[in-house]
N, C-alpha and C positions, 0 to 999 in steps of 0.2 A: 504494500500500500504506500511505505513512504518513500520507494522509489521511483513508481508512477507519479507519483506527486510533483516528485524532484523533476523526474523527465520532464513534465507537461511545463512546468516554469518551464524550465533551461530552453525547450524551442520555442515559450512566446516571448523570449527573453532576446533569443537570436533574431525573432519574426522583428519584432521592434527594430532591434541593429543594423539591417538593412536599407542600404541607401534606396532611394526613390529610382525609378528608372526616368530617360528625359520621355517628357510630356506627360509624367504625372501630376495630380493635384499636388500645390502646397503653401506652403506660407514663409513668408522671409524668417519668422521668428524659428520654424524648425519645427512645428505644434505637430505639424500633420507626417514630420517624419523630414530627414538629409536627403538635397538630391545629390546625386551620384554626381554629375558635374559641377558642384559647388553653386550652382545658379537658379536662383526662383525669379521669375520674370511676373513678377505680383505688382499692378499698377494699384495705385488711386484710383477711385476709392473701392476698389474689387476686394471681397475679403478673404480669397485665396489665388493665385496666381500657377503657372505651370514652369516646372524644370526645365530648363534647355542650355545650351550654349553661351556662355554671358559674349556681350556684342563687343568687335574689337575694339580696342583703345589708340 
């Protein structure tokens, strides 16, 4: 029983850890989870934005 237990954390523990992949939902702050590319493309006043490629500089 308390190893089922254990398992069950430990993968929604990994499920969480998981970067967003690009064109997922998310939010600058990180709420809804890391994109994989380091970039949430979240304008004003939208209150979540999508992962992509941040634009060149």
């Amino acid at each position: 029983m308390k190893f089922s237990l254990f398992a069950t954390l430990a993968l929604f523990g990994l499920a969480l850890a998981a970067d967003l992949p690009n064109g997922a939902e998310c939010t600058k702050d990180g709420k809804m989870g890391n994109c994989a590319s380091g970039y949430c493309d979240q304008r004003e006043p939208n209150p979540s934005g999508h992962c992509g490629v941040p634009p060149p500089q």
